[in-house]
C-alpha positions in Angstrom: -43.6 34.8 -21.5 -42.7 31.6 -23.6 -42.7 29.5 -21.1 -45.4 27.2 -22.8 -43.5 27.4 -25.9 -40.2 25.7 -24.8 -42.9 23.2 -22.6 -44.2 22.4 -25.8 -41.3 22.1 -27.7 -39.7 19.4 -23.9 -43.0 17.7 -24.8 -42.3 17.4 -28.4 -38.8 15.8 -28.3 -40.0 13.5 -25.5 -42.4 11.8 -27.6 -40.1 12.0 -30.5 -37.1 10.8 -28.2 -39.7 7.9 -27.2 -40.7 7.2 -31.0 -37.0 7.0 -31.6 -36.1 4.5 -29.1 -39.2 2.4 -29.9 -37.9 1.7 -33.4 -35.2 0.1 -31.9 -35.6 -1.1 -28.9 -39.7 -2.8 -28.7 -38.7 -4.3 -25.3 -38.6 -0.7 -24.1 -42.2 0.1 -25.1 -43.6 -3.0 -23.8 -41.8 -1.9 -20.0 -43.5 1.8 -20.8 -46.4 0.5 -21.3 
């Protein structure tokens, strides 16, 4: 029933966890993207 909550929420700390790492580690980004 709230399985597209807790989606949601994985998709949410993914982009955060990816924000985080991007702060510190540019070289990272530039292989992502």
């Amino acid at each position: 029933m709230f399985d597209w909550f807790n989606d949601f929420l994985s998709a949410k700390i993914l982009l955060l966890n990816t924000f985080h790492w991007s702060l510190f580690s540019p070289f990272t980004v530039d292989g992502l993207f």
